[in-house]
N, C-alpha and C positions, 0 to 999 in steps of 0.2 A: 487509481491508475495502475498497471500493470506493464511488464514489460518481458516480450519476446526473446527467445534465444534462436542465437544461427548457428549450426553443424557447418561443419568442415567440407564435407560433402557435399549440400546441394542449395546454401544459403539462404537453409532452412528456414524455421519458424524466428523469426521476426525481431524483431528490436527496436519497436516502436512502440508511444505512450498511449493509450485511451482512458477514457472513462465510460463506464456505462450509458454516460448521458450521450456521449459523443458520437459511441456507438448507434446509439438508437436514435440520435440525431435530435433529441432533445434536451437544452439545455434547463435550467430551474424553471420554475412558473413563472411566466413573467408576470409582472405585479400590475402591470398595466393593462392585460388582456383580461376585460371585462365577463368576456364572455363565458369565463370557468367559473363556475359558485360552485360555491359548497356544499356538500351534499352531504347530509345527518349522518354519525358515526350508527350501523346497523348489527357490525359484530365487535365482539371483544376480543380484543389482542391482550395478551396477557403479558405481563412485565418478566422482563428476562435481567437478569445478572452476571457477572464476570467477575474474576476475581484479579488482585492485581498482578502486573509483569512483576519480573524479582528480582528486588533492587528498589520497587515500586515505592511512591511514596503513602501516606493513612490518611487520603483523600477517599471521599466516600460521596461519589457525582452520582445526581437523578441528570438522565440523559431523556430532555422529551422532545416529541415528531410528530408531525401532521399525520393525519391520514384520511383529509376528505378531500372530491375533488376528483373529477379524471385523473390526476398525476397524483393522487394519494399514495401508492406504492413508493413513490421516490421519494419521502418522509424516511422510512425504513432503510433505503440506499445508503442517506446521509448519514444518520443514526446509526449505525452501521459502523461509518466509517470514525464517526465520534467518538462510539464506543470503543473502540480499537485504539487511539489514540491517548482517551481519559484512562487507558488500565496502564499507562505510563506509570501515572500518578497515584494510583490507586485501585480502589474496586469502584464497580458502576453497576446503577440500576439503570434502562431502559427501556419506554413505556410511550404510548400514545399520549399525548398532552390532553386528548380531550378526555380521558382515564381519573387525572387529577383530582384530588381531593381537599380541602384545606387543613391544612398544617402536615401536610405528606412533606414536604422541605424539611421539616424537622430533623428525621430520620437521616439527612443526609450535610455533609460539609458545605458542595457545590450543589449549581443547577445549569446547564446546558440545556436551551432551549432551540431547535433546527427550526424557523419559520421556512417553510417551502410551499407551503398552500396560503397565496392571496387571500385573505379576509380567512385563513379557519376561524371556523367558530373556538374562542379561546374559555376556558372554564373562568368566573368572575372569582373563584376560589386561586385560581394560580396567578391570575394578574396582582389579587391582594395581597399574595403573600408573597410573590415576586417585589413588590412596593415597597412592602415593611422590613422583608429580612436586611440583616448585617452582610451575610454570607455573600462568599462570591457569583456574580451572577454573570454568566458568559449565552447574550441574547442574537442570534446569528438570522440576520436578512428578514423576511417577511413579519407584519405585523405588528412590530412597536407601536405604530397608531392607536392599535386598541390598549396599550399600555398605558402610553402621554395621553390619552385620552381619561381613562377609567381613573387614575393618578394624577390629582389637581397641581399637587406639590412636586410632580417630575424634572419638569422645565427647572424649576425655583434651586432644586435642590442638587439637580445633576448640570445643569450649565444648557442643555440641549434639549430639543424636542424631534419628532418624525419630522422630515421632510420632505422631497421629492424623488423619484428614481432618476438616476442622468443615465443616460444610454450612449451617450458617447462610448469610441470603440476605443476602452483602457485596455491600452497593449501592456503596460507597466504597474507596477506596484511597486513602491519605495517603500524599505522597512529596516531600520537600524543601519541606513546609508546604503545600503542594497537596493539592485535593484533588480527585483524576481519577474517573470512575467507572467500573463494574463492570454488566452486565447479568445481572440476576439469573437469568434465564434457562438461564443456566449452571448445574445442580446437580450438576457431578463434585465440587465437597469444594475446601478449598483444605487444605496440607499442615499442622498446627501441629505445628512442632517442638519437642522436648524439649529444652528450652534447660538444658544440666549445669551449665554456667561461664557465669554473662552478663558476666562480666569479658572474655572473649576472643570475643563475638558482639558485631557491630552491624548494629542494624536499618533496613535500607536502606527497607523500605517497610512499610506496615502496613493489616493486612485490616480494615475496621471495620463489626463486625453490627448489624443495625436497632436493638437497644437499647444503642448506642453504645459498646460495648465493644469492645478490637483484638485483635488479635495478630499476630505477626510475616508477612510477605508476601514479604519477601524478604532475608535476611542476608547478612553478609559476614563470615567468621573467616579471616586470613590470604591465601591466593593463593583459598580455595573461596567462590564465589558459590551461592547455593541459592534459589530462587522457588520458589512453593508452588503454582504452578497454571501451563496453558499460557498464554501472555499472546495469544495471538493469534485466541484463541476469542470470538465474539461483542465485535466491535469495534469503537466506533464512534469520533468524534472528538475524544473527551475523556476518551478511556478510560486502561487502568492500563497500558495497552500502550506508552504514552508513558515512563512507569519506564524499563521491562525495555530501550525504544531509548536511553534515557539509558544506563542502569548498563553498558552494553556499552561506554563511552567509558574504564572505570575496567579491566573486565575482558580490553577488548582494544586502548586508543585509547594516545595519548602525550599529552605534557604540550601539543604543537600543535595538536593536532586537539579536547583537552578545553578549549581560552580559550572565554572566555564571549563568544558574538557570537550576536547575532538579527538574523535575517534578512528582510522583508517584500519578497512576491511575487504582483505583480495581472498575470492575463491577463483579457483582453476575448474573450469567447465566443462562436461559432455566426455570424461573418461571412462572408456568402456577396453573390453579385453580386444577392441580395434587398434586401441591406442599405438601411437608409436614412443619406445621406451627411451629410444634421444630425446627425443622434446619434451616426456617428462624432468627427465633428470637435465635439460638444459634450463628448464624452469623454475625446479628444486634448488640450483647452485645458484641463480640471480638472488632470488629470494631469502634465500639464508644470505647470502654477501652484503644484503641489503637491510639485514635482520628485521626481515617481515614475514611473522609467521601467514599460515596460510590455512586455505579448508583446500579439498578438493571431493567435488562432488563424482561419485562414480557409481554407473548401473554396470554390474556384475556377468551380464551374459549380453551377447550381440547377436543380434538375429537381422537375416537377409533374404525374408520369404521369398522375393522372385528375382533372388539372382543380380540385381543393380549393379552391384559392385562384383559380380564372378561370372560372370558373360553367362546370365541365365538362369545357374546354377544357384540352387537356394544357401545360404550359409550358416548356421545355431553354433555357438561354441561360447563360453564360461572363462574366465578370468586361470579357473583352473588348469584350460588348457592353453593358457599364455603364459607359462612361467617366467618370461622375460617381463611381459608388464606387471605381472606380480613383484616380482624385485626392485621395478621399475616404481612402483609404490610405495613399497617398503623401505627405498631410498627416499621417496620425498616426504615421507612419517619423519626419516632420521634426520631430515631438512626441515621440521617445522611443518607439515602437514596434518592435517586432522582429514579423515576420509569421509561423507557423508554420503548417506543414501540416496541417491540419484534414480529411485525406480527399481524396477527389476530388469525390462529391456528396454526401458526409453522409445518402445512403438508397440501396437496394438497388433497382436492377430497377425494374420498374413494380406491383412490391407492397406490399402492408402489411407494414412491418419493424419496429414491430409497428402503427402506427397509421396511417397515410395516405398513404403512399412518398413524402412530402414530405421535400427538402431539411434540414437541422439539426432535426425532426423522427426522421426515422428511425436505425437501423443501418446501415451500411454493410459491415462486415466480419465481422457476427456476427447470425444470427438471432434472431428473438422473437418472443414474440406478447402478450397480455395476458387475462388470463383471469376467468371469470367473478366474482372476487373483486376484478377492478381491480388486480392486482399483475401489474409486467413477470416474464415468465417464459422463460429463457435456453435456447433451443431446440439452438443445438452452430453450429458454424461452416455459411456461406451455400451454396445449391448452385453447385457449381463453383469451391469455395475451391480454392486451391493456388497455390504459390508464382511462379508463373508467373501468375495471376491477379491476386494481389495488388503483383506487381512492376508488371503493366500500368496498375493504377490511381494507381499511385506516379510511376509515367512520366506519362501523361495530367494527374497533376495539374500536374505540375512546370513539363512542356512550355505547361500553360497559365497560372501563373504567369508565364513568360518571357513570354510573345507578352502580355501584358498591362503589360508594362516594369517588374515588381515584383522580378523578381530571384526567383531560385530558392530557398524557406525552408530550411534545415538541420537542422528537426526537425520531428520530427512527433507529432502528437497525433491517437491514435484516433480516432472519432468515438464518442461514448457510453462511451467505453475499453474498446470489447474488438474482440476479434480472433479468430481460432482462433492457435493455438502457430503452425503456418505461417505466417501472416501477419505476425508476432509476430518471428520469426527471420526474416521478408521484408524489413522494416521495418530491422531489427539490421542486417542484409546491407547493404543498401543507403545506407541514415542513418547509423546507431549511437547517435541519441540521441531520447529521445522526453519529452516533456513531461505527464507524463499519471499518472494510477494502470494499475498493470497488473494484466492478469488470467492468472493462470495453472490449469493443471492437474496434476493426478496424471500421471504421464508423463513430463514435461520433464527434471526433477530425475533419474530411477530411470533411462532413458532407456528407459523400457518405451512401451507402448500408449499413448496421451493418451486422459484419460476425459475427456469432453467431459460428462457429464454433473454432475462432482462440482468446475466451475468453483470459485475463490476468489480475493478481489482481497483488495490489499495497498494504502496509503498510507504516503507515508514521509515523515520529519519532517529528512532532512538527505539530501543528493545519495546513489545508488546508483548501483551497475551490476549491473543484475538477473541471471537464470538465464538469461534471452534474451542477456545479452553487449551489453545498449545501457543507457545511462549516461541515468538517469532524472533531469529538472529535476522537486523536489516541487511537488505542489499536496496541502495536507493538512487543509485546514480549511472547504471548500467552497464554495458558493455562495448566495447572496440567491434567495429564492423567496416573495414573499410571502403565496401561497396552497398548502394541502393539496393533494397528491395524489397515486394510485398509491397510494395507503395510507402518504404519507409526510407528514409533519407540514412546518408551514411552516418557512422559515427566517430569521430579518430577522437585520439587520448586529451587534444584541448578540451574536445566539448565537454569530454568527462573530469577535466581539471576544474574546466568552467561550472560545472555544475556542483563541486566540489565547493569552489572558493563562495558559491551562492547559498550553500547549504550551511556555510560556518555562521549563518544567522541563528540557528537553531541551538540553543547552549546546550551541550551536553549529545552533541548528536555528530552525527559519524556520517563517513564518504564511504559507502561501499560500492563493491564493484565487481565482478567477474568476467572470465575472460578463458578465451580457448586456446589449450597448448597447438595446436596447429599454424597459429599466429606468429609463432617462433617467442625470441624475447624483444626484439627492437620494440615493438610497441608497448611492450611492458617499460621498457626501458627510460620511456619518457613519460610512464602515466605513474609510477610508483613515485620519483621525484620531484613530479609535479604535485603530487599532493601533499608529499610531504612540505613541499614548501609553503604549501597555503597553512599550514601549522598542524596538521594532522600527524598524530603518532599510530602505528600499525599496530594492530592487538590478534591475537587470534579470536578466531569466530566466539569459541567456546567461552570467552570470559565477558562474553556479553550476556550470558545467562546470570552474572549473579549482577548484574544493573550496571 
């Protein structure tokens, strides 16, 4: 899932959740449409690794994915998203399941397996030694069949067997008395299993259909973890997706990385040499009073190719020739601010990217346009991307951070959070830490092609170090928007309380959030106290890098 930012200006890019699937309007395989078989694995994807977030625990997860099938590519999506999660806890290998070998488990603690292709052909080597190991085994939606089946002593020895897909529309997920939600949207089935022994099953989460009746969502018998559906399909901030990022602290975490700590995290949004230098500093003095440090993310030059805001007239001008919001900075440093890289100008060129080549307005590193339905629609990386381009605009910003006597930031955050995979690994190269949700593709992972067309973003609710190899500070719970748009619903400071108190499911995982000094403080005013009171302590960004 990913999520949008709005400017000041023209209620800009967005603030609403997707998932790739959602996007493209497809949700998992569904398990019950016959019509999709298998189709023989014809090339080899080679197994890719990550090393752990830091702070990580000495979990060492084989992460394996479908990839037959018309929807073979969305094996990769999920995997994807797995692996970003599993470098919580560790390092991760990830690999096509039908790749497998026998005794490849070995080499590793855990196994993560993503079923999303109906009937893949599964290697008779992984289901056996899926069977036999001690080790933690965390087996997600599609295919157990051929597990309880190939394993005489499954049923006997875990309490449960496959059962039937329900398709009822589970608006809900209950989990540690929580109750997350589900978009119905999704009709692939969630799994009910055959529960033989409910003496040797517990139910870690639970599905619950519109006429309020459950059943199991996710169990635990012995070292086997089972979830009945992919969790990363259609996701938005309060989803059951928050589960599956907890239950991974049991299946792959230690007794240090599972203490119960919550974490609260505010950055300040879309500052550029625009800025107005009251409303920083009305920001800097809530926040210090309130003793909660802060980030605040800032692109360094403003640009206004066709005049928007100067009756025509174009407008370029540097932080350097603002020395009020320079001060203006360097007060909210002496209030608990850390500055981060926010881009270079926060828009592209002297065009619409996608609305008026203005400054924290536009994209900078990734194309768009908007279409005649009002929805941003993600075009593929800008002309002239390459790693050599986007190193220039990383130099340029830096170089004009310095000359402005602010110190050079050490992370960096997208603009709008995307990028192309280049820019992405440009970023990694250079920084290695970004503060942001990221957006990946089909490609990265497999180390094939990048399809730039089947983009998906991810949020996480405790530090990573993603497929790019940079060490992600979260932000998971969004931003204050008090009006509709882009086709996305408002946002006020409950909803992001609410999603807060929903997220304290996750042990050891944080509320974060950002927000636009243009907003004044009244809405800050009731979103810092509100989460504090759901038990969150405010930390600065930066000390989410050492875990």
């Amino acid at each position: 899932m990913r999520i949008f930012k709005i400017s000041r200006r023209a209620l800009a890019a967005v603030g609403a959740a997707f998932t790739a699937t959602a996007v493209l309007g497809v949700g998992v395989i569904n398990a019950n449409a016959a019509a999709i078989t298998p189709t023989a694995v014809t090339t080899t994807i080679a197994a890719k690794s990550g090393k752990a977030a830091p702070g990580g625990g000495t979990a060492k997860t084989l992460v394996l994915y479908d990839i037959t099938g018309p929807y073979g590519w969305m094996g990769e999506v999920y995997a994807t998203q797995a692996a970003n999660l599993t470098s919580h806890f560790g390092s991760w290998t990830a690999a096509p399941v039908a790749s497998y070998k026998a005794k490849d488990l070995d080499a590793y603690t855990a196994v993560v397996y993503l079923g999303s292709t109906y009937d893949e052909p599964l290697p008779a080597a992984f289901l056996d030694d899926v069977a036999a190991t001690k080790k933690p085994v965390t087996w997600v939606f599609d295919n157990i069949w051929q597990l309880t089946s190939r394993d005489a002593s499954f049923a006997a020895a875990h309490g449960f067997t496959s059962g039937t897909f329900d398709t009822a529309g589970v608006g809900e997920v209950t989990y540690k008395g929580a109750s997350l939600t589900r978009d119905t949207t999704d009709k692939s089935g969630i799994m009910n299993l055959s529960i033989t022994d409910a003496s040797k099953v517990k139910t870690l989460a639970s599905a619950v259909r519109p006429d309020g009746s459950s059943f199991p969502w996710a169990v635990q018998s012995g070292n086997f973890t089972y979830v009945g559906e992919i969790p990363f399909a259609y996701v938005t901030h309060d989803d059951r997706y928050l589960a599956f990022a907890d239950m991974l602290f049991d299946s792959l975490g230690d007794t240090g990385l599972s203490r119960e700590r919550h974490r609260g995290l505010a950055r300040i949004e879309d500052v550029g040499p625009d800025a107005d230098p009251a409303e920083l500093r009305a920001i800097a003095d809530y926040l210090y009073a309130e003793k909660v440090p802060f980030s605040v993310a800032v692109y360094p030059r403003y640009r206004d190719p066709k005049g928007v805001q100067n009756n025509g007239k174009a407008e370029d001008y540097t932080l350097v020739q603002r020395p009020q919001v320079v001060s203006a900075l360097k007060y909210m440093q002496q209030r608990g601010g850390t500055l981060l890289m926010h881009g270079y100008t926060h828009q592209f060129g002297s065009v619409a990217n996608p609305y008026d080549g203005m400054s924290a307005n536009d994209f900078e590193f990734y194309a768009a346009h908007v279409d005649a339905k009002d929805s941003v629609i993600y075009d593929g990386p800008v002309a002239g991307d390459s790693a050599a381009w986007a190193a220039s605009r990383i130099t340029s910003s830096a170089l004009t951070f310095a000359l402005a006597g602010l110190g050079v930031p050490s992370t960096f955050e997208f603009p709008h959070y995307a990028g192309s995979a280049v820019d992405y690994q440009t970023v990694n190269s250079i920084m290695g830490k970004r503060y942001d949700r990221g957006l990946y593709f089909p490609g990265v992972l497999s180390g094939g092609k990048i399809d730039y067309t089947r983009q998906f973003g991810q949020f996480f609710p405790y530090t990573v170090r993603d497929v790019y190899g940079s060490v992600i500070i979260p932000e998971n719970i969004g931003n204050v928007e008090p009006l509709p748009f882009n086709n996305h619903p408002a946002r006020l400071p409950s909803d992001l309380v609410a999603s807060a108190k929903r997220n304290l499911v996750v042990r050891d995982g944080v509320a974060s959030f950002f927000y636009h000094p243009y907003l004044g403080t009244d809405y800050l005013k009731q979103l810092v106290p509100g989460i504090k009171a759901q038990g969150y302590t405010f930390v600065a960004g930066d000390s989410m890098l050492n875990g």
